[in-house]
Each structure stands twice: as C-alpha cells, then as structure tokens.
VOBAVO-747382 format. One record per residue (C-alpha): y negated, z, x negated. Coordinates in steps of 0.02 Angstrom, whole numbers, plus 32768, in hexadecimal, padded with zeros to 4 digits. Each point is the difference from the previous one (the first is absolute). Example, Ala and Ser with C-alpha at 12.3 -4.5 7.8 and 13.67 -1.06 7.14 Angstrom:
BEGIN
80E181867D99;7F547FDF7FBB;
// end
This chain:
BEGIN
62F4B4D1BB8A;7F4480287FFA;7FB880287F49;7F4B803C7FF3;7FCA7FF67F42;7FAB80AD7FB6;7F5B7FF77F9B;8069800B7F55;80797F61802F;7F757FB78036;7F8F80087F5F;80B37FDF7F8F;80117F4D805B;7F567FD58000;7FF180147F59;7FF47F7B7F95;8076800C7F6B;805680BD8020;80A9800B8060;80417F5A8012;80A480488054;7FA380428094;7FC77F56800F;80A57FB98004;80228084808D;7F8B7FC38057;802E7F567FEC;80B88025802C;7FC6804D80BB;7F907F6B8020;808B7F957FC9;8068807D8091;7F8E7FE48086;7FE27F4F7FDB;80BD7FEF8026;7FFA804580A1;801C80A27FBF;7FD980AE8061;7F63802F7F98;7F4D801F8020;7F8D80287F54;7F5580538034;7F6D804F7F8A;7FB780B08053;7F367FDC8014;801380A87FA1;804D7FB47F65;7F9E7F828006;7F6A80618005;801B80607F7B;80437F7E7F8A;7F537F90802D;7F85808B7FD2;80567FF87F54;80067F5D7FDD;7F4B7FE5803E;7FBB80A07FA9;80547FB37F53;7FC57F4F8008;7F857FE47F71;808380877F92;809E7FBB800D;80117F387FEE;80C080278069;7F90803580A0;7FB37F628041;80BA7FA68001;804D80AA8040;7F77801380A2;801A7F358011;80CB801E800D;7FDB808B8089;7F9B7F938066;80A27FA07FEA;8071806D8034;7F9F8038808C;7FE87F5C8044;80C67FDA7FDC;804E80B6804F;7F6A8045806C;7FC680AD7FFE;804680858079;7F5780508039;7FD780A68017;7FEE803380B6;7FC980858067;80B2801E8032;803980127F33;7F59805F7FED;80488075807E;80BF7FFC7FB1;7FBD801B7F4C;7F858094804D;80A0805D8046;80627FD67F56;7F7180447F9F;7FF680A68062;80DB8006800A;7FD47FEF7F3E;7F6E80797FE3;80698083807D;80AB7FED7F82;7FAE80187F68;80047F4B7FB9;7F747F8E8011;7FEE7F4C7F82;7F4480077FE0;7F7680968019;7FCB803F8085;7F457F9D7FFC;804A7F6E7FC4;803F7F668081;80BD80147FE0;802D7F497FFB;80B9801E7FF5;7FF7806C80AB;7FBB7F5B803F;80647F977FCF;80AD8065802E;7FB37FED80BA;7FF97F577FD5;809B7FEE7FED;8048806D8092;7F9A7F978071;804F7F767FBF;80AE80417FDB;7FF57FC97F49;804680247F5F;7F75802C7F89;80177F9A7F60;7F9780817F76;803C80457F5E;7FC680C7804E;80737FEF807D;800E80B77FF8;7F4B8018802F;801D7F8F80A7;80A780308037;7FB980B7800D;7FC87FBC80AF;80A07FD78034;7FD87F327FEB;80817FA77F8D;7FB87FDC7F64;805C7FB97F6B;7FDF7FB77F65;80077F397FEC;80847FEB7F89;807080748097;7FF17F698079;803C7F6F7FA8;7FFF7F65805F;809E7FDF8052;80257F5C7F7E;7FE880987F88;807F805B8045;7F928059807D;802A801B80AE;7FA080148099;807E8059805F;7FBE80B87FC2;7F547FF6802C;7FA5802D809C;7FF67F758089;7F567FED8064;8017806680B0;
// end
C-alpha cells in the first residue's frame, strides 16, 4: 500500500504538542514497514510546500514554528517527498478542467488548487491520500481517506482494501 500524506496530516504530525494519536499512527506504519510490511509513506512536494510557507512566514510569532519547520525537514528527510511532475501537472490540469466542467472545483478559479495537485499525485502514484478533506480529493476520483480510517494493521488495520501500485 502507497500512502501520500495531505497538507493537513502533514502540519497535524509536525506539530509539536497537537495530535499525539496521529503520531502514534505514524509510528504504528513505520513500525509496519520496518517489519517487512507492504507499506510505502510519502509527503506530496505540494504538502510540503504549503505547510513550509507557514511555518517560515510564522517564525518570529509563534515560538511552536521553529521546532515544527525543524520536524518537517525531518520528516522529509525520513519519508521523501513525491514531486510534482510535468506528467501530474498534466493529470491535475485534466482533473481541474473534469472539475471546473461538473460544477465542483476545491479552490477559485485564480488560485493554484493544491488539492487538484495533489489528487494527481496520488493517481500517478496509485495512493491513498491520508487528509482529513477527503471529500475535497476524492472528487477526482483518487482515494482519499482520513488517518484515523487506515489504522495500521497491529491496529487492526488491513492492507488488503487498498489500491496496489500497477
């Protein structure tokens, strides 16, 4: 199973003192694939983007930001970022249009729709999206599913109902 961690998941585990349980998910699906288990963790460049430019924008106002940006780095360094290529450039350009064409879009029309980007991310992958809008993402016909719905397999998870890499 492939899981590519949203902007919001993200943010939640690099934060400092919030949301110990996602932490503890995380934890439990290193713990997986340390074991041999069938798992690969990655951050979307995307996410990480956009959680960055926070945490650097809010350095000298909030004393959580320096240790938040220093547990991304860590993360990063520990997972990897998926980056964004031309070929998911193109995907999220055609799930952007499908979008605008159906009446539904997740951000305004001027404004870089990250989500779009990151739902091509994950098709070009064949990922779960881990995100707590997974309505937003699934509209592009990724999987996207909130972390506390994929519980590590010692959790009682199971990695028989996800999608497998083609």
């Amino acid at each position: 199973m492939r899981l590519l961690l949203d902007t919001n998941a993200l943010i939640w585990l690099c934060h400092p003192k919030r949301n110990p349980a996602i932490k503890e998910w995380l934890q439990g699906w290193l713990a997986h694939a340390q074991r041999g288990g069938d798992v690969e963790i990655f951050i979307s460049a995307a996410a990480d983007y956009e959680a960055r430019r926070g945490y650097l924008w809010k350095l000298d106002k909030h004393p959580d930001e320096p240790r938040a940006l220093a547990r991304l780095d860590r993360l990063c360094e520990l997972l990897g970022r998926y980056p964004i290529s031309d070929a998911v450039l193109r995907k999220a350009s055609r799930f952007w249009s499908e979008a605008r064409k159906g009446g539904y879009s997740t951000a305004s029309e001027r404004d870089i729709d990250w989500d779009v980007i990151i739902a091509a991310q994950a098709a070009d992958l064949t990922a779960v999206v881990v995100t707590s809008n997974a309505g937003h993402i699934s509209r592009y016909g990724v999987d996207a599913r909130d972390w506390r719905d994929i519980p590590p397999p010692e959790l009682g998870g199971s990695v028989t109902d996800t999608p497998k890499p083609e």
